[in-house]
Each structure stands twice: as structure tokens, then as C-alpha cells.
N, C-alpha and C positions, 0 to 999 in steps of 0.2 A: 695749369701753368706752373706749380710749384714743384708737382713730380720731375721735372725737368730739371729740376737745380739737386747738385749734389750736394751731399751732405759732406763739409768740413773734416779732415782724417788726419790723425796722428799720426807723424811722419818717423823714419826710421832713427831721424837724428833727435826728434824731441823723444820716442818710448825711451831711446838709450839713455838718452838726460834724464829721465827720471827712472829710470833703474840705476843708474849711478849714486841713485839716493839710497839705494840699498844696500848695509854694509853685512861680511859674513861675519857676524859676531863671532866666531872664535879669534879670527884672523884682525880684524879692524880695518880693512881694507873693502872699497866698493867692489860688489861684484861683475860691473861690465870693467873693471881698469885688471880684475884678477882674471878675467874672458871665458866666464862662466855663462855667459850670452850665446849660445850660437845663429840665432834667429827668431825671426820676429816677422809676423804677417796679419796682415789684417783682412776679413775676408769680406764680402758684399753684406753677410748680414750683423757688419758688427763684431765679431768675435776676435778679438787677440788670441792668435797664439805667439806663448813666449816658447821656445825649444832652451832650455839650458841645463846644466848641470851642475853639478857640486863636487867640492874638493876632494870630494870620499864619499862612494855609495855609503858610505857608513855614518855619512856626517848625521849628530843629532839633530841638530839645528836645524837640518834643511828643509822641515814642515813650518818653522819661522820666515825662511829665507823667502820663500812660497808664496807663503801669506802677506809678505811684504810687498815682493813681487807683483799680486794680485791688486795691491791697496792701493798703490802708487800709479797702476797702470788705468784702472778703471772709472777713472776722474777724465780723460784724457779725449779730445773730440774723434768722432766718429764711434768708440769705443763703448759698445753694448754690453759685453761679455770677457772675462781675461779668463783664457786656459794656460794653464803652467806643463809645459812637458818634459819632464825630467827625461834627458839623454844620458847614455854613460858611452857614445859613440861618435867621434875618437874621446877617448878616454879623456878627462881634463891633466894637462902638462902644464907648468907654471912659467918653463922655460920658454916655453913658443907660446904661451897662450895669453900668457900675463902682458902688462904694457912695463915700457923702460921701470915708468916710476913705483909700480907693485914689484917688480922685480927685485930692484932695490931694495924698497920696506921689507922684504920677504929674505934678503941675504941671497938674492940668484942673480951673480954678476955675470 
């Protein structure tokens, strides 16, 4: 009887809220508001994947940002596993990618 009941799943708009919790320490700013997010899936057995990228294949930090990533996400229902996939495709742009209010913090009017 209980195989029949699904298991509870973290939805697109709660992972983003708690990656919002995630800030790029150089910058001080969250990284779903600077749109370093590009996707997020949850698959049947449990496993997050986050697709995102960073402000610079070069950034130091971004084995922190990662880790953060992973922390915040794997508390979260349905959520067995968090894989992190760093994309560098399309390249991260602050201009189009960022939201009004990073833009601003950022000096990109």
C-alpha cells in the first residue's frame, strides 16, 4: 500500500530559495539573484542536479560556492544526493543574467 504514495519533492521555487542563501564571497551578492543558476532537476532516484556556473572559470572560491551549494540543497525533501555541474555555456554575463537588484549592487545600469 505504501509503494503507491510518492515521496514529497523539492520544488523548483523552494531549491532556488535556498540557493539564494548562497552568497559569492568575493562579490556579496546571492548567486541565484547574480544567475549563476541555470538548472535544477531532480531525478526518480533522488539526486539533484544543480547546472550552474561562476563569475570566472578562474574564480577561487568556486570549490566554496560548491560546497555551499551541496549544503543547503541536501536537507531539502525528496533530495538523496546534490551533484553540482559547473557549466561555462553560455558563458555567465551580469548584464542579462544578473536581476535588476545585483545589477545595481554591481554598478551595471
Amino acid at each position: 500500500m505504501a509503494e503507491n504514495v510518492k515521496e514529497a519533492r523539492a520544488s523548483e521555487e523552494l531549491i532556488r530559495a535556498v540557493l539564494a542563501e548562497v552568497y559569492d564571497p568575493e562579490i556579496g551578492i546571492d548567486i541565484v539573484s547574480l544567475g549563476l543558476i541555470y538548472d535544477t532537476r531532480i531525478d526518480d532516484d533522488g539526486l539533484l542536479t544543480i547546472d550552474m556556473t561562476l563569475t570566472t572559470p578562474y574564480c577561487p572560491l568556486g570549490p566554496v560556492i560548491q560546497t555551499q551549494a551541496h549544503a543547503v540543497c541536501s536537507p531539502l525533501p525528496g533530495v538523496k544526493d546534490v551533484h553540482v555541474n559547473l557549466v561555462w555555456s553560455p558563458p555567465w554575463d551580469p548584464r542579462t543574467m544578473a536581476s535588476d537588484e545585483a545589477r545595481l549592487e554591481l554598478g551595471i545600469y
